[in-house]
Structures are given as C-alpha cells and as structure tokens.
Backbone bond lengths (Angstrom), bond angles and torsions (degrees), N, CA, C in turn:
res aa  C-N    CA-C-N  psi(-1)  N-CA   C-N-CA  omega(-1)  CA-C   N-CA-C  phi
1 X - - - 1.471 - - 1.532 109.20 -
2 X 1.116 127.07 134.43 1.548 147.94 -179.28 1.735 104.10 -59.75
3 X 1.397 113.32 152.55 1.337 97.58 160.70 1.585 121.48 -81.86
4 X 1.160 122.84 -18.67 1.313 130.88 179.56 1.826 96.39 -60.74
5 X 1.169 118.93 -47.35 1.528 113.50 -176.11 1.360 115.70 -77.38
6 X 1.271 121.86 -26.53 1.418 126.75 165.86 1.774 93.14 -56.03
7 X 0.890 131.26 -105.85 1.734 145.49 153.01 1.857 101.67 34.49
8 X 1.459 75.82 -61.48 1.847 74.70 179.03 1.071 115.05 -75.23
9 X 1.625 127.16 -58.13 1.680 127.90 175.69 1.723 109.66 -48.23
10 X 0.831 122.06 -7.57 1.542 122.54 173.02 1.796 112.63 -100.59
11 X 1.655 113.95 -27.94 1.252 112.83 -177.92 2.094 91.68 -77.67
12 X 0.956 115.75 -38.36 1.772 123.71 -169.58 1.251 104.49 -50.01
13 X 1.741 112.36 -48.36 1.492 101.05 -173.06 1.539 110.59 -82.41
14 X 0.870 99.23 -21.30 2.029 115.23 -178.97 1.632 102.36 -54.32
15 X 1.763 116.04 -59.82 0.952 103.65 135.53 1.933 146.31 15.73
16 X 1.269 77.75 -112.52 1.881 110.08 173.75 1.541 106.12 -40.12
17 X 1.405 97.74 -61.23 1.507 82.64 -173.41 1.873 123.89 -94.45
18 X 1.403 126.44 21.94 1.105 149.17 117.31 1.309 114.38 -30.27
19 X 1.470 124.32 -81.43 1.561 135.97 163.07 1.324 125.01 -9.48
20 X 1.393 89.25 -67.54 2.155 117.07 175.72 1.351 94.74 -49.24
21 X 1.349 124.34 -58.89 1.461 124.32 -146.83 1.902 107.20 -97.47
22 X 1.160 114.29 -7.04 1.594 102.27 158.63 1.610 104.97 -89.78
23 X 1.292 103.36 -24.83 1.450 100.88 -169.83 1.626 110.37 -67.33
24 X 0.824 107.37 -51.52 2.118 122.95 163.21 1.570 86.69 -40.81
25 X 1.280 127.29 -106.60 1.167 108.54 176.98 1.337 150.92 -18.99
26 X 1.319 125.19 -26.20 1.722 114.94 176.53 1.420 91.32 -113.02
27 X 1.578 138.57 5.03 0.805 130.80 146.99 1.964 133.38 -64.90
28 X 1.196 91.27 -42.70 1.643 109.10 164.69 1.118 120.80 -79.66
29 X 1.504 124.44 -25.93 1.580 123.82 166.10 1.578 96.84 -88.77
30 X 1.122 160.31 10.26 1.421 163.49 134.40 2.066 103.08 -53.02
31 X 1.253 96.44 -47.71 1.350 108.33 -155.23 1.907 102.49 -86.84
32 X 1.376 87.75 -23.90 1.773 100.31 159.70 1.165 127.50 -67.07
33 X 1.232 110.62 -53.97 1.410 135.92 -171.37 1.755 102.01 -56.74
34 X 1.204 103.26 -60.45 1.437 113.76 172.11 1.576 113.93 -43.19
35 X 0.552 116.09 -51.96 1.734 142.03 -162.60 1.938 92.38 -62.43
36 X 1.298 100.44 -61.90 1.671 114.85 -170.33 1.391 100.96 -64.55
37 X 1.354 118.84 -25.74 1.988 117.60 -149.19 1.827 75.77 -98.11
38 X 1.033 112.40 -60.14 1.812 103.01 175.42 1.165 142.93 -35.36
39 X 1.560 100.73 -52.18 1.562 114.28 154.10 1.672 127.92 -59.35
40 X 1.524 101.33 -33.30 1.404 97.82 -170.05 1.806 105.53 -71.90
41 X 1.661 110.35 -27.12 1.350 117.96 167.53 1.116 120.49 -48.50
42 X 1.274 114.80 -61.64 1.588 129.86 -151.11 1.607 89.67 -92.56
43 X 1.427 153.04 -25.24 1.506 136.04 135.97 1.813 102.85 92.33
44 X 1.328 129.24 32.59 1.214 143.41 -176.36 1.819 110.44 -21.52
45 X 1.286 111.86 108.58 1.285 112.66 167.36 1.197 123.92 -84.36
46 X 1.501 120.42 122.25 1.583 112.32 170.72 1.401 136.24 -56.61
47 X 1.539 127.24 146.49 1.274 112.60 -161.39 1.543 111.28 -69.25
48 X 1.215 102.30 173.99 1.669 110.52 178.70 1.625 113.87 -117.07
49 X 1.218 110.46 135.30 1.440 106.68 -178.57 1.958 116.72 -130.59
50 X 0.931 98.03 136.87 1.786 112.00 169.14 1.321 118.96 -128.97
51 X 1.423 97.63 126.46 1.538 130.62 158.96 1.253 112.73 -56.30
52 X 1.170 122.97 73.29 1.604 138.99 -179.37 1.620 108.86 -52.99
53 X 1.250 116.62 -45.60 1.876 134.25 171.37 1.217 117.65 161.45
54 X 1.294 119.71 -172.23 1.738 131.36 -153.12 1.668 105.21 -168.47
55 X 1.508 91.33 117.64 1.478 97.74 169.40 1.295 104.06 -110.91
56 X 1.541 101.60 143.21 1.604 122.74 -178.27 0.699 110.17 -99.22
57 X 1.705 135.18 105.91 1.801 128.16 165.47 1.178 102.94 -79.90
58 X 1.378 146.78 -32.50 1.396 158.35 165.88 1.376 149.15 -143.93
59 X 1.635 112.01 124.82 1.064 96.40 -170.27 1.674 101.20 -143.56
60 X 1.015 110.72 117.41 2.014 118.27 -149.46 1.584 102.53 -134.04
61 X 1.051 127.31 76.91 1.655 149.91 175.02 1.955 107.88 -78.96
62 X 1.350 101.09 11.21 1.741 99.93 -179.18 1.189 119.90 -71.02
63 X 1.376 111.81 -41.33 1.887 112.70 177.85 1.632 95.96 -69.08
64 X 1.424 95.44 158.69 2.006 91.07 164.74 1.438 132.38 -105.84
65 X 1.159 119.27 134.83 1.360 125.27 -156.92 1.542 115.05 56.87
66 X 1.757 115.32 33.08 1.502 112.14 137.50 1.683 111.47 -128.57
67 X 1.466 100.66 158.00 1.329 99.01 -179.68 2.134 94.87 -127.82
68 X 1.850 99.47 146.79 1.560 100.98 172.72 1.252 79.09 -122.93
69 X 1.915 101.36 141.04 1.275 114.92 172.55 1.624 116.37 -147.82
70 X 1.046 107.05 130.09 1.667 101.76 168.50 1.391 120.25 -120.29
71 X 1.045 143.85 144.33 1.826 147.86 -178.13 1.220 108.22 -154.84
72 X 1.703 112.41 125.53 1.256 123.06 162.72 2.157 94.59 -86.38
73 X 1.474 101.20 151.57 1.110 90.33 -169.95 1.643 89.91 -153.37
74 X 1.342 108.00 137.69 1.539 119.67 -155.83 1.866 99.49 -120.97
75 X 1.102 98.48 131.70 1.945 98.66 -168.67 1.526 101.04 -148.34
76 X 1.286 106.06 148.00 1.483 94.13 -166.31 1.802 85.41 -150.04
77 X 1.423 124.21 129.96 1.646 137.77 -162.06 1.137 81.52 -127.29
78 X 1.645 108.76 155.39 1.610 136.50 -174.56 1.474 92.26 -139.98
79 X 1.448 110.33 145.73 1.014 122.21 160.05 1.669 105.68 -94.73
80 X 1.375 132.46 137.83 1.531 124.31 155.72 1.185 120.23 -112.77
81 X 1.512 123.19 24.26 1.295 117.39 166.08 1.534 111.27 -91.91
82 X 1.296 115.44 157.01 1.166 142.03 162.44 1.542 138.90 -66.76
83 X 1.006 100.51 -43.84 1.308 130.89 170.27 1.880 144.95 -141.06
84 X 1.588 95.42 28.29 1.007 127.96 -175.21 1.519 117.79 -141.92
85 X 1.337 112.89 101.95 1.377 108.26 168.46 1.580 144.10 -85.08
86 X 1.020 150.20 172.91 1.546 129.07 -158.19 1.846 105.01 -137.61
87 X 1.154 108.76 104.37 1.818 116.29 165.72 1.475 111.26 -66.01
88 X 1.197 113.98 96.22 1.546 109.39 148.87 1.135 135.10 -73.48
89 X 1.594 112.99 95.34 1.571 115.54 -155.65 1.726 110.41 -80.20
90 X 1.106 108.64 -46.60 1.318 129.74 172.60 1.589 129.08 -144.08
91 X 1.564 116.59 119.66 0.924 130.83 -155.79 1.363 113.63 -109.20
92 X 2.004 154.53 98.83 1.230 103.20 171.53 1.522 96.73 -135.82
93 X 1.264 115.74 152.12 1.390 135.47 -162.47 1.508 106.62 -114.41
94 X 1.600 112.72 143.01 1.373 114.81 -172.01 2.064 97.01 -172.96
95 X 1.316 104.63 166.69 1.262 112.48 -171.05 1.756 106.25 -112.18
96 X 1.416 133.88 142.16 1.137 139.88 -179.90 1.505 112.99 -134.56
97 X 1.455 110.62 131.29 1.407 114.98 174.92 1.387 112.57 -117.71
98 X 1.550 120.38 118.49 1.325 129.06 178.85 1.332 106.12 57.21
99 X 1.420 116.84 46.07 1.880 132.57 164.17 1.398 88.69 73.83
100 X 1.562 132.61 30.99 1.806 107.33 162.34 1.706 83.03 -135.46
101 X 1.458 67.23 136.62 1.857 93.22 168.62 1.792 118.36 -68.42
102 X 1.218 116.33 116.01 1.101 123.91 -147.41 1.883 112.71 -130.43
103 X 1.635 89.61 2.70 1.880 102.27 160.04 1.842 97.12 -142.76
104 X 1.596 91.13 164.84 1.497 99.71 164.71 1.182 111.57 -69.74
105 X 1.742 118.79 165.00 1.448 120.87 -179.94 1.361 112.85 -65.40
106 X 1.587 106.99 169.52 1.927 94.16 162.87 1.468 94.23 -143.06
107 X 1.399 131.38 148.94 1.289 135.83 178.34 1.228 98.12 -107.83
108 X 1.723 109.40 140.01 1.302 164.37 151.22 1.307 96.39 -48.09
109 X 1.526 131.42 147.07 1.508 133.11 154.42 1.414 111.49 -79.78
110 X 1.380 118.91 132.16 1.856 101.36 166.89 1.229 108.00 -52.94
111 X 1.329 111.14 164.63 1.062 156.02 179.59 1.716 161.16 -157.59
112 X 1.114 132.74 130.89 1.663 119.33 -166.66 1.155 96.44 -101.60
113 X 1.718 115.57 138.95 1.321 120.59 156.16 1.615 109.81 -121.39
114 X 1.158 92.00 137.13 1.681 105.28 -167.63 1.939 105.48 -104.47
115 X 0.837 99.29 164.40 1.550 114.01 174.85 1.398 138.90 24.33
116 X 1.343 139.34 37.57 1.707 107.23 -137.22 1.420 128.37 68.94
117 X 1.720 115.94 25.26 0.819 106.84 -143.15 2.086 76.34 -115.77
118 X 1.379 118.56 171.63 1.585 126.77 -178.78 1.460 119.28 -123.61
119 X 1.352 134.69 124.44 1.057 125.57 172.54 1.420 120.57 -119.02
120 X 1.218 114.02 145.25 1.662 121.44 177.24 1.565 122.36 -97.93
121 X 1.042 129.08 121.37 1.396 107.22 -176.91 1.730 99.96 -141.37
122 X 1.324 128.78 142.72 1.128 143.66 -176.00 1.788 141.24 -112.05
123 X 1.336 105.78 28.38 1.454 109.91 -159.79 1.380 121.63 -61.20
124 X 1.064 107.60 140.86 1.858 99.59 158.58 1.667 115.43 -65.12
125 X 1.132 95.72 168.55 1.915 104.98 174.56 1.485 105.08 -167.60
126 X 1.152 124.41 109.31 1.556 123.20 174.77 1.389 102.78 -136.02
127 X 1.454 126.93 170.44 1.538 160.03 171.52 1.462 124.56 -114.68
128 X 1.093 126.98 122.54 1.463 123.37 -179.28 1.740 98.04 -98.83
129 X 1.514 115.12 128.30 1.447 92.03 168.60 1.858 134.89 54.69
130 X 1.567 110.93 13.12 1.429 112.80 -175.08 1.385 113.79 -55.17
131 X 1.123 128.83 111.35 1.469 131.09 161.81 1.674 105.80 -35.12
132 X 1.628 115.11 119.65 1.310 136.70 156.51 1.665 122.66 -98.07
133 X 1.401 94.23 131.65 1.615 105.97 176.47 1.522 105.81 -42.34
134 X 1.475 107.28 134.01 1.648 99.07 169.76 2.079 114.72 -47.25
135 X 0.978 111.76 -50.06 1.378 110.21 -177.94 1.119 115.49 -52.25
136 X 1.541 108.02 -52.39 2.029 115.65 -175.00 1.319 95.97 -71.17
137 X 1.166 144.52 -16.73 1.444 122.73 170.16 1.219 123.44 -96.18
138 X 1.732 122.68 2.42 1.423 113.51 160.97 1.481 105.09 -95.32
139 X 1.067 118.98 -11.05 1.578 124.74 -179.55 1.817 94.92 -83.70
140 X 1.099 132.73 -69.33 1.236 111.09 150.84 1.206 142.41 10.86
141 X 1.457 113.98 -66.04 1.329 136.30 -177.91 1.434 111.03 -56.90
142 X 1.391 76.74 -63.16 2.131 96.63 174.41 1.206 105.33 -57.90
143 X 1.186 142.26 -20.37 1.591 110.10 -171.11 1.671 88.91 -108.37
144 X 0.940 119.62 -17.99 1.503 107.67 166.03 1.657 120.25 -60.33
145 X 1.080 88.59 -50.61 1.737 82.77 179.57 1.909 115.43 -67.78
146 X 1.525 112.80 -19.44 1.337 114.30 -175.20 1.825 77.03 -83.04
147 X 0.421 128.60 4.49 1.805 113.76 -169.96 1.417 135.92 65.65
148 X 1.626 105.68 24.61 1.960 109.61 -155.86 1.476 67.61 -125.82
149 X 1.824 118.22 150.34 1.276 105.00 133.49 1.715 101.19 -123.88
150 X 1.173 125.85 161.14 1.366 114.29 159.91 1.459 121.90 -104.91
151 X 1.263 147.81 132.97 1.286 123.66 175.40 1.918 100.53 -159.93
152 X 1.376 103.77 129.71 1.353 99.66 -165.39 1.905 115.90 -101.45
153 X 1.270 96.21 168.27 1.458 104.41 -158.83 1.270 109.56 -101.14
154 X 1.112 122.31 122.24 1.815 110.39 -167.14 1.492 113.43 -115.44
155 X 1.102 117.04 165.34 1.943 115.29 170.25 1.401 77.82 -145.46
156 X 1.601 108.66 118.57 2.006 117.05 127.90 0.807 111.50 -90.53
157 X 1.770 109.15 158.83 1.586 119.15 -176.51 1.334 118.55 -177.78
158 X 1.173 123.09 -172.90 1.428 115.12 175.51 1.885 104.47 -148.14
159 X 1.277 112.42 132.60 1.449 132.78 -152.51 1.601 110.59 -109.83
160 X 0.845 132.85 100.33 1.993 99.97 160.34 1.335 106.90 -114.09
161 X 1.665 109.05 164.79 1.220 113.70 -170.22 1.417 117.83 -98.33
162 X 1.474 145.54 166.98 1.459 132.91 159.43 1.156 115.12 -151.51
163 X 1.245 102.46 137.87 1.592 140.66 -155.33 1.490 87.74 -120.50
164 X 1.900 111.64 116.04 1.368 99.81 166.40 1.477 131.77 64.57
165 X 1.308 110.61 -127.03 1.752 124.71 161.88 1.324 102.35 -101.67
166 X 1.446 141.79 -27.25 1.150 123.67 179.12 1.531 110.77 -97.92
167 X 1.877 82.02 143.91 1.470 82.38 -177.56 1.637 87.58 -147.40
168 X 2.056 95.07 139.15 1.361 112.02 177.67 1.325 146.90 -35.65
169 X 1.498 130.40 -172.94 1.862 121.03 165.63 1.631 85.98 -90.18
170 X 1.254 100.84 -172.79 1.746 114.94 -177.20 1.597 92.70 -99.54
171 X 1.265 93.90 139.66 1.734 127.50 154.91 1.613 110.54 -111.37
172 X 1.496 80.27 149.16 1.614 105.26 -166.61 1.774 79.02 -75.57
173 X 1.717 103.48 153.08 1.385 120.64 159.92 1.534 105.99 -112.55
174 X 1.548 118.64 154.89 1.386 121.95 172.57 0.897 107.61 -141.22
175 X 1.557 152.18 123.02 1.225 141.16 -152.09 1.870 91.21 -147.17
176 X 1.289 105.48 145.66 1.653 102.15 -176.36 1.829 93.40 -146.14
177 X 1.219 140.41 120.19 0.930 132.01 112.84 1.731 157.88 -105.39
178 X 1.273 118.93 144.30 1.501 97.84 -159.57 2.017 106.39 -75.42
179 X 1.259 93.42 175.67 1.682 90.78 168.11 1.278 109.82 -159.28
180 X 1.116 130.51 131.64 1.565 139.41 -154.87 1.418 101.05 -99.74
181 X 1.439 142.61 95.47 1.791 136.39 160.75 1.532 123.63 -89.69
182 X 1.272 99.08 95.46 1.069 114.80 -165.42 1.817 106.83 -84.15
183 X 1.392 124.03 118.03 1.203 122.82 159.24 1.362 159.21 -141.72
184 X 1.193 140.25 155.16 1.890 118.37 -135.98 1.654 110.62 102.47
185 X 1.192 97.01 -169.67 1.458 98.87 -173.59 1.738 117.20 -75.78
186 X 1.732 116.82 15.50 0.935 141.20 156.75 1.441 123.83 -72.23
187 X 1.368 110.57 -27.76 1.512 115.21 -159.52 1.186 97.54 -65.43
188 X 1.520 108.80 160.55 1.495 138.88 -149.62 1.470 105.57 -137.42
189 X 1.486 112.53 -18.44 1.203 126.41 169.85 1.629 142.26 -78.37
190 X 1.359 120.37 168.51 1.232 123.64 -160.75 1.045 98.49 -116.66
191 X 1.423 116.95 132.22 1.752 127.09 -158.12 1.942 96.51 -94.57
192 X 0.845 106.93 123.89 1.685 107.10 -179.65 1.969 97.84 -117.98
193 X 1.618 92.61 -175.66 1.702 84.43 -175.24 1.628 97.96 -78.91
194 X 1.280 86.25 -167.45 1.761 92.61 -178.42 1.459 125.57 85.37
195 X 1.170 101.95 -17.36 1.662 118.72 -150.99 1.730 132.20 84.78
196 X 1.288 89.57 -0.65 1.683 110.49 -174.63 1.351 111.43 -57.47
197 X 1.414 113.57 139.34 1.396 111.28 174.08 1.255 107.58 -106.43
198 X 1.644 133.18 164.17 1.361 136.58 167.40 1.093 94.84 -101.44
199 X 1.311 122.60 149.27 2.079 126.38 133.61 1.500 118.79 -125.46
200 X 1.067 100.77 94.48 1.869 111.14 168.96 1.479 111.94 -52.05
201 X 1.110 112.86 87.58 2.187 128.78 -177.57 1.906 106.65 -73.38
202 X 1.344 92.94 -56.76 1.774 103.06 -148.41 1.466 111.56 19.56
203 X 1.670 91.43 66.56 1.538 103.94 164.91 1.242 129.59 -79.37
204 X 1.228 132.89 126.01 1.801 130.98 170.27 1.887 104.11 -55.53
205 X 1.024 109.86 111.20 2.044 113.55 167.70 1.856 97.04 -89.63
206 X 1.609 107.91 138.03 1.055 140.44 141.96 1.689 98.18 -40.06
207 X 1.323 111.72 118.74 1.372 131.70 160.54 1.941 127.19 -103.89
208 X 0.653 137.00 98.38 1.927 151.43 163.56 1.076 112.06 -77.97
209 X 1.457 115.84 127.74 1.428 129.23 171.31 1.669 100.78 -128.89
C-alpha cells in the first residue's frame, strides 16, 4: 500500500468519526431542547406549605442566654402541579428565634409527592440548654413577660422535580413559617396532659426555591 493511500484511509475514518461525534451532539442538544420547551410549557409551581399548629412540652428561658425547648410541630405541603411531581430528597426542620436557630435539627423521611397530591408530616424538634445571643435572650425575656413569643418554623432541603421520565438536578428548599406562643393569661392555647400546650395556627409559610 502507497503512502498516499494510507493518507487517505486515515483521512476516511477521521471523517467517520467526526460524523459520530456531531451527531451525539445535535442529538443531545435535540434532546435538551426538548426537555427546556416542556418545562417552559408545563411552568412548575412550587410547593405550598402550612403550619397547621405546635404543641409546646417546653419552653424554659430561666438561665440567661440558654433556652430548653421542645415542639411537636404539624406541617402539611401541597403539591399544585398537574403534571409534575416533587422528590423530597432531604428534608430538615428546626425552630429559630430572631434569625438564631434555637433547637437541634430533625429530619423528615424522603419522600415523593405526586400530582396534586398533600402531605402531612409531624416531627418533634427540641434544644437542651441552646446557647442564646446575649440580646435575643433579653428580648426573650420581654416577650415572655408581655406574653407573645414569636419564633418561626423552618424546613431546609433539597427538591427535584419530574416530568414524565425526566426528572431534574436538586433545588435548595426554604420554607419559613411564623408561629405565635402565646403565654399567661394571654394564652391562646390548649392545655393537654403533661403540661403541654396546643396552638391551632393553619398558618400560610413563605416558600423559596
């Protein structure tokens, strides 16, 4: 064989496999494209969540700058898509007073929510002793003695969505709702055993995606 024919049988496959490899490509940007023009249709709504209520087995602000706390805390997320279902990959829930986190986390089980579909979920979340900012714990004080406290209920997490067979990367979740504990001859609550209080909220939470 010539080198000129070597030359060519080497330009042929050079060629060929050029071919293969735009073709992989406008095949996968085809398969993108699709993907984006679907989604941009179908217009994914973020879920919705309510603070249904919160029982307090404890809440002990006597030392200064610690707080003991316990809360059963009842939350219930909607899906409103139609045709989009929602992976809750990781879920974790915890309580914050005046933007400081003021219990340990508690994890959520994953979970799929499909269609319009509603979920209930109920965790505990308490703190033994959490170190409080000198400020948030005289502010603390004060709203204890006025009898209001405010302190909101959070879930981080990470979500993806699915469409069909495809299904998304993860998005961060941010979930905020407030909850009002009112106590003294203010309370708003429902005396259970234990010393436990109820508060019936069915609060709307601020949702972030």
């Amino acid at each position: 064989m010539s080198v000129k024919e070597c030359h060519h049988h080497k330009g042929k496959k050079h060629k060929i496999w050029r071919r293969i490899f735009w073709g992989i490509v406008i095949v996968a940007f085809m398969v993108l494209l699709t993907v984006l023009i679907i989604w941009a249709i179908l217009k994914p709504s973020k879920p919705s969540f309510i603070l249904q209520d919160v029982t307090v087995y404890e809440f002990n602000a006597s030392i200064p700058n610690l707080l003991t706390s316990s809360f059963q805390v009842t939350l219930s997320s909607r899906n409103p898509n139609d045709k989009i279902g929602i992976y809750y990959d990781r879920l974790n829930t915890y309580v914050s007073y005046r933007n400081q986190q003021v219990t340990y986390r508690t994890s959520i089980p994953p979970s799929y929510q499909g269609h319009k579909e509603e979920d209930v979920w109920s965790p505990f979340v308490y703190g033994n002793n959490v170190p409080v900012a000198p400020y948030n714990s005289v502010a603390l004080s004060q709203d204890q003695t006025n009898g209001n406290v405010l302190v909101i209920v959070k879930i981080d997490g990470k979500v993806r969505w699915k469409v069909g067979a495809f299904v998304s990367a993860h998005y961060n979740l941010n979930v905020r709702c407030p909850a009002f504990i009112t106590f003294g001859p203010r309370s708003t609550g429902i005396a259970l055993a234990n010393n436990a209080i109820k508060y019936q909220l069915v609060q709307r939470c601020s949702v972030g995606l």
